[in-house]
C-alpha positions as CSV (number, residue, x, y, z in Angstrom):
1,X,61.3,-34.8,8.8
2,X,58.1,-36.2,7.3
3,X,56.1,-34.0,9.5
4,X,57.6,-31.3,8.8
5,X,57.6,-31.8,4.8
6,X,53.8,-32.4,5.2
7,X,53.1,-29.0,7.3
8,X,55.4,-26.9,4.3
9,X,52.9,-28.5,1.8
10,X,50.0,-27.3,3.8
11,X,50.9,-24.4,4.3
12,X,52.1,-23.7,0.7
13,X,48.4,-24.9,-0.4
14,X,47.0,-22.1,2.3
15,X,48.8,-19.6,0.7
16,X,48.1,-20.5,-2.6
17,X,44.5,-20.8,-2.0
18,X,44.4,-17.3,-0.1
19,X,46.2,-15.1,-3.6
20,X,43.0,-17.4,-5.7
21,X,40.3,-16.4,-4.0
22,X,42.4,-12.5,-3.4
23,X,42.5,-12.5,-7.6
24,X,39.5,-13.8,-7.9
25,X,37.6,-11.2,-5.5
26,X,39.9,-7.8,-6.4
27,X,40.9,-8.1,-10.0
28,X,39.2,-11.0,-11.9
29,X,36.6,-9.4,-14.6
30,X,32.5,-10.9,-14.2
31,X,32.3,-13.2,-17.9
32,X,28.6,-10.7,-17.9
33,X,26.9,-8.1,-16.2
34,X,23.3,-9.7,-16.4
35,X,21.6,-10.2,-13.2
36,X,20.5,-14.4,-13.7
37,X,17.6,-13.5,-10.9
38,X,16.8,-9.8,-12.6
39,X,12.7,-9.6,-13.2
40,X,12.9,-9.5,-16.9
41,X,9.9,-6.9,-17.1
42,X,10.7,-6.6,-20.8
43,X,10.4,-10.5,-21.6
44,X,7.1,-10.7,-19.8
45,X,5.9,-7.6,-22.0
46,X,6.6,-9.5,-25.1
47,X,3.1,-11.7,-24.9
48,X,2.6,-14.5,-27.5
49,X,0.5,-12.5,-30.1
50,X,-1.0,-16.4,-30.9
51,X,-3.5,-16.3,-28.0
52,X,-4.8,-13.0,-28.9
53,X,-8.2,-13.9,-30.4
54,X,-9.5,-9.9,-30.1
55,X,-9.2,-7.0,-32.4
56,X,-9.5,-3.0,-32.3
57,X,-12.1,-1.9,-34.1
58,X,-12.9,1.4,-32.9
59,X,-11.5,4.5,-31.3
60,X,-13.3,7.4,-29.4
61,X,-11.7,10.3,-28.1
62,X,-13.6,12.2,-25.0
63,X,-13.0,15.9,-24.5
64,X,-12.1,15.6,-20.8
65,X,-8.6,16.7,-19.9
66,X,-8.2,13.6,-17.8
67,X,-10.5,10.0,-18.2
68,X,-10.8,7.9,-15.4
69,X,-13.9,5.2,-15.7
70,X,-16.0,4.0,-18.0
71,X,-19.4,1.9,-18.2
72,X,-22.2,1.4,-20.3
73,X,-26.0,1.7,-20.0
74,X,-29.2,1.3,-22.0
75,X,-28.9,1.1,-25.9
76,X,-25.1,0.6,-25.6
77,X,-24.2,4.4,-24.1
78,X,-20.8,4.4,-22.9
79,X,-20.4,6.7,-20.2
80,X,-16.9,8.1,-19.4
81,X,-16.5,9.8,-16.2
82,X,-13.2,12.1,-15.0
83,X,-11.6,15.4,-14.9
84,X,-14.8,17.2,-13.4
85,X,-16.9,15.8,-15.7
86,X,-19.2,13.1,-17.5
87,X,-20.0,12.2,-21.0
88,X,-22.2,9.9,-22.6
89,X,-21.9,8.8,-26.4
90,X,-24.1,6.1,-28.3
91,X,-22.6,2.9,-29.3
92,X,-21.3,4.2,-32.8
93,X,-19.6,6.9,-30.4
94,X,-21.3,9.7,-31.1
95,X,-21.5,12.5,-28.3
96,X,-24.9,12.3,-27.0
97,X,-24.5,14.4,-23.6
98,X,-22.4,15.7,-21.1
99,X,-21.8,17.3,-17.8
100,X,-19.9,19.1,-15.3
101,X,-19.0,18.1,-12.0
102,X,-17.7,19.6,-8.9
103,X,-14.7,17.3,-8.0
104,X,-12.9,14.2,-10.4
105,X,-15.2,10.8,-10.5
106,X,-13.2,7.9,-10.2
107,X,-15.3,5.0,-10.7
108,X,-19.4,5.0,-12.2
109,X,-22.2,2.7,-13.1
110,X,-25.4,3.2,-14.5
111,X,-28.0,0.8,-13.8
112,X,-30.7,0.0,-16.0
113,X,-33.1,3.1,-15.3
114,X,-30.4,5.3,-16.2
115,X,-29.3,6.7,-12.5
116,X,-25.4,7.3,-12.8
117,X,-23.5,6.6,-9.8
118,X,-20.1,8.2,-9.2
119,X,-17.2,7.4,-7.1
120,X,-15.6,10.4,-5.7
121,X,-12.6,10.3,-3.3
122,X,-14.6,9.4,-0.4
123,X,-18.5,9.6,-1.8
124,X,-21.4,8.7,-3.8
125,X,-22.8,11.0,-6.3
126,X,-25.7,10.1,-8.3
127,X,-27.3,12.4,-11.4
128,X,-29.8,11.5,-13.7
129,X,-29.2,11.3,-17.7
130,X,-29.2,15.2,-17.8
131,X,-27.1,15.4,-15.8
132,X,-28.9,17.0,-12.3
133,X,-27.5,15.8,-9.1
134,X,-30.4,13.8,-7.0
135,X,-28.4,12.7,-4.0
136,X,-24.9,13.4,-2.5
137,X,-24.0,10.6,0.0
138,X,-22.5,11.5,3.1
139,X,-18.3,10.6,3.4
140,X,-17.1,6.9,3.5
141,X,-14.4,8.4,6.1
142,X,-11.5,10.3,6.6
143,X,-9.4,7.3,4.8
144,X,-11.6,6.4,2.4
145,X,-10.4,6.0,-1.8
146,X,-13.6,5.0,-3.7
147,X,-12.3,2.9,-6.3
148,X,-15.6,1.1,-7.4
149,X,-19.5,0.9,-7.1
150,X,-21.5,-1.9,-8.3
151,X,-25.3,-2.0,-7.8
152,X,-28.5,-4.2,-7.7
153,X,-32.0,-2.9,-7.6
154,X,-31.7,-4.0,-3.6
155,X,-28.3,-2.9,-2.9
156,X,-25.3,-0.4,-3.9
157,X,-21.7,-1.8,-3.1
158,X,-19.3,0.4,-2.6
159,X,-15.0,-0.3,-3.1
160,X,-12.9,1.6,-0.2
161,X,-9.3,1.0,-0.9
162,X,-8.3,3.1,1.7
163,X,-10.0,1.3,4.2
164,X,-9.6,-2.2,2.5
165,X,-13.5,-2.9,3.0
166,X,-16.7,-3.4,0.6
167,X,-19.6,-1.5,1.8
168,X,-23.0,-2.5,1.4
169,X,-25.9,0.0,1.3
170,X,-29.7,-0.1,0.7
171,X,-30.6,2.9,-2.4
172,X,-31.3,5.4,0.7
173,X,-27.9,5.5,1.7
174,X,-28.7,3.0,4.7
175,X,-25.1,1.2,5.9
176,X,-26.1,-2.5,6.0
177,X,-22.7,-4.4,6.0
178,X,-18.9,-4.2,5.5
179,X,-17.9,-7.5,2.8
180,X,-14.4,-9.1,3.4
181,X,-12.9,-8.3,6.7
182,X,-10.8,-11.1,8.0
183,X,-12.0,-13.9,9.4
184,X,-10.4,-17.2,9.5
185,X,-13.7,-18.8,11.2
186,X,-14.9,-18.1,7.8
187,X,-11.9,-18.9,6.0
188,X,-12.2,-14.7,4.4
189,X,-8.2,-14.0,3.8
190,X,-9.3,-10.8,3.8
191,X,-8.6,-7.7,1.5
192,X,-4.5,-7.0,0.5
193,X,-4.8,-3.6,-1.1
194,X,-1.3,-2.6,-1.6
195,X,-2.3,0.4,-3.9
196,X,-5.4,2.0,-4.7
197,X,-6.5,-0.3,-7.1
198,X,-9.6,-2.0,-6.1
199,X,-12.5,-3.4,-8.3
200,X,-15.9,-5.0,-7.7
201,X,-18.9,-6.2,-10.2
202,X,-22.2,-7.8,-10.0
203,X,-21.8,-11.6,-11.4
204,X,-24.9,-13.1,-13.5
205,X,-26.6,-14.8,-10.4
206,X,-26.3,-11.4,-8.6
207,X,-23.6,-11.9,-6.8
208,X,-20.9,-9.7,-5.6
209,X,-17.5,-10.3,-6.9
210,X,-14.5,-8.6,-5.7
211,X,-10.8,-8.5,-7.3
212,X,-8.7,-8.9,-3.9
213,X,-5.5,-7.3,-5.5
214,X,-2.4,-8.2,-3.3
215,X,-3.2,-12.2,-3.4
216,X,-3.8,-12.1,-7.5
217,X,-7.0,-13.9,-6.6
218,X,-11.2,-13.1,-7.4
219,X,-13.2,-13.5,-4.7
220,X,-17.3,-14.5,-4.9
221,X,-19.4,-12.9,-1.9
222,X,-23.1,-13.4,-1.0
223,X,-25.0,-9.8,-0.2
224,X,-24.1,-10.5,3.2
225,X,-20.7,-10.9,3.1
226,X,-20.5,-14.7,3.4
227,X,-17.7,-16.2,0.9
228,X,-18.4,-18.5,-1.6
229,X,-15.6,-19.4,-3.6
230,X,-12.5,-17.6,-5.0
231,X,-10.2,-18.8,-8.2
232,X,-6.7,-17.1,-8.8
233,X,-2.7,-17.6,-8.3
234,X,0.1,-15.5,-8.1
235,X,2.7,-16.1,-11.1
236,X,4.2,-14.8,-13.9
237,X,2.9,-16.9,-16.8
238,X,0.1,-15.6,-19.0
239,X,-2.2,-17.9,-17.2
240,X,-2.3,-15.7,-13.8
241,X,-1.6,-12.3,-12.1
242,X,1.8,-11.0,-10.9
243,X,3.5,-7.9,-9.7
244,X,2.1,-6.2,-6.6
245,X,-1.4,-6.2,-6.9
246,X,-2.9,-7.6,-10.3
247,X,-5.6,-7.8,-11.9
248,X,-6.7,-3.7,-11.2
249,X,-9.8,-3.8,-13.3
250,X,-12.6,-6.4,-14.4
251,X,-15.8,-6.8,-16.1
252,X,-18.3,-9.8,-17.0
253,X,-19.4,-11.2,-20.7
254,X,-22.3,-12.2,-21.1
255,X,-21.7,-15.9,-20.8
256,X,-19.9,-15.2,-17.5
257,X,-16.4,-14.8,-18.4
258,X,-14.2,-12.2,-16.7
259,X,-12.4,-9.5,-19.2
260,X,-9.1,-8.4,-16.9
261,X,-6.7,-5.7,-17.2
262,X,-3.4,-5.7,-15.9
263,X,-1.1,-2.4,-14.4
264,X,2.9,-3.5,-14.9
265,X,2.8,-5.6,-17.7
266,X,-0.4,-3.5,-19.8
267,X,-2.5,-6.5,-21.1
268,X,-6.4,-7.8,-21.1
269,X,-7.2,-11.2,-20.6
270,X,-10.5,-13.4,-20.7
271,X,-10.9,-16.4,-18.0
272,X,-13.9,-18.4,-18.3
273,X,-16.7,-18.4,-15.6
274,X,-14.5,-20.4,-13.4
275,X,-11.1,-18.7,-13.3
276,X,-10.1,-20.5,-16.7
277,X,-7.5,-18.6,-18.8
278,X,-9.3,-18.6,-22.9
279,X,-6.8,-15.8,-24.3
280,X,-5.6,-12.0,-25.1
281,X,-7.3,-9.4,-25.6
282,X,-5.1,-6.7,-26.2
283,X,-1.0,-7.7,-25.5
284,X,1.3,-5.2,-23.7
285,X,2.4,-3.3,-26.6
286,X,-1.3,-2.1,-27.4
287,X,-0.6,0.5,-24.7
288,X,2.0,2.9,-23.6
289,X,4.5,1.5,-21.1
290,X,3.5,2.3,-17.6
291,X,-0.2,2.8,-18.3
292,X,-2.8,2.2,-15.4
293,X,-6.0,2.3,-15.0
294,X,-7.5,0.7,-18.2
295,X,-11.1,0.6,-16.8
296,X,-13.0,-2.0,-18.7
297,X,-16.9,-2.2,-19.8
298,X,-18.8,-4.4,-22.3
299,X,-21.7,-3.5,-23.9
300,X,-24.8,-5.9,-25.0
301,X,-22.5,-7.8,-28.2
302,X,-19.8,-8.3,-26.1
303,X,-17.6,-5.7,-27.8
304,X,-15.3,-5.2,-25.1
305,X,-14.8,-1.3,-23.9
306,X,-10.9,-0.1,-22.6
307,X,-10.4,3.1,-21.3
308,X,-6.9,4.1,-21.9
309,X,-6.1,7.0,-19.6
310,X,-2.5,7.8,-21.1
311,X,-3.6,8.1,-24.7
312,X,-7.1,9.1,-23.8
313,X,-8.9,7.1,-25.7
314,X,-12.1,4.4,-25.2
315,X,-10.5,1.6,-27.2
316,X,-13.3,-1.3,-28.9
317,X,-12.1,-4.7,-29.6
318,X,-14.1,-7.6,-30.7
319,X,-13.7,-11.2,-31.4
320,X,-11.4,-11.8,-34.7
């Protein structure tokens, strides 16, 4: 009789646990609709305006129907390169010169004789200061997407985000080496291009440094392709670089510190020579939501240049 009064209670604690976890699953309400593990985009837009030690100063507005890079040369010209087309305004930003083009640039330099070097889908283009083409390289290849060019009175490098490689060239179009393909004998990680956002710049000792977007990290190469060192982490504090492939853009002060840009959450940063974070340049609502491509330059003050392709405009900011 025991037995049996225990097996009732069992089975009455069955059934009762069965109708719970019934209500609870088919007709209990959720206390809130917030996803606890949702990426608060919005949050991480909302930067602490206390580490921004930058201000906008100036505004220039280029005629080109689309603006897509941006560098600077001799005297402080700022060169903006896009929409089948170039032009070139003195530091006060004053329309000095410009010129047509037969396809869209997407990347250009200048070096310090006043070549200009464009990035065109899968090309090099480079003109003189009036604007006459002197040389048309032959294609990268069939997947090439020129992102960047960065050159050395030896060497030209050359950003191909399509085939996830850094060319090297001698100033007669010569192929001399591909920078950053795998190699774990090396301990190279290789490149982790996830989007065509891929940027490269000379460093003050003449080395090649190259943003390797999908591991949020900088990377420091000799001519030759041997690695030297490499600073960076993936996270989601101002400190580092998240989202797929962060930081899209860089460009070096003159005491060595890297100015960043960011697509996602639209900001610019300054780390110090070794991969410090110093503070903000410009916080996320500086710039329409979903802006990319904020090309960066500085000139010979270290006024810091942003190309803002959704409001067209090159955007100054200096030090408060």
């Amino acid at each position: 009789m025991k037995q049996k009064r225990v097996l009732i209670f069992a089975l009455v604690c069955l059934l009762a646990g069965i109708l719970f976890m019934a209500w609870d699953m088919f007709f209990s309400q959720p206390e809130t609709s917030v996803n606890p593990y949702a990426y608060e985009i919005k949050a991480l837009r909302a930067s602490d305006t206390l580490l921004t030690r930058y201000t906008e100063v100036q505004q220039i507005k280029p005629v080109l129907s689309e603006i897509h890079a941006i560098a600077t040369g001799r005297a402080d010209r700022i060169y903006v390169a896009g929409e089948k087309g170039v032009e070139i305004y003195d530091r006060d930003g004053k329309l000095e010169a410009e010129f047509p083009i037969d396809e869209s640039a997407r990347c250009i330099q200048v070096d310090r004789n006043g070549l200009i070097y464009l990035g065109m889908q899968d090309h090099l283009e480079i003109y003189n200061k009036e604007g006459r083409r002197l040389k048309q390289w032959k294609t990268c290849g069939e997947e090439s997407i020129i992102t960047s060019v960065a050159v050395t009175d030896e060497d030209i490098f050359i950003a191909d985000a399509g085939s996830k490689i850094v060319y090297r060239y001698d100033h007669s179009g010569n192929l001399l080496n591909r920078i950053g393909e795998k190699d774990p004998r090396k301990k190279i990680p290789g490149f982790v291009i996830p989007s065509p956002w891929f940027d490269i710049g000379i460093g003050h000792d003449g080395s090649l440094w190259v943003v390797n977007p999908g591991r949020h990290s900088f990377e420091k190469y000799t001519s030759d392709g041997e690695l030297i060192s490499s600073w960076g982490k993936a996270t989601m504090s101002m400190e580092g670089f998240c989202g797929c492939c962060n930081p899209s853009h860089f460009t070096i002060l003159s005491d060595g510190s890297f100015v960043t840009s960011e697509k996602g959450i639209e900001r610019i940063k300054v780390y110090s020579p070794t991969g410090v974070f110093k503070c903000v340049v410009a916080t996320p609502d500086s710039f329409n939501e979903g802006t990319k491509g904020l090309d960066l330059a500085v000139d010979s003050t270290d006024r810091i240049l942003v190309l803002d392709p959704q409001r067209k405009q090159v955007r100054v900011f200096v030090v408060k």
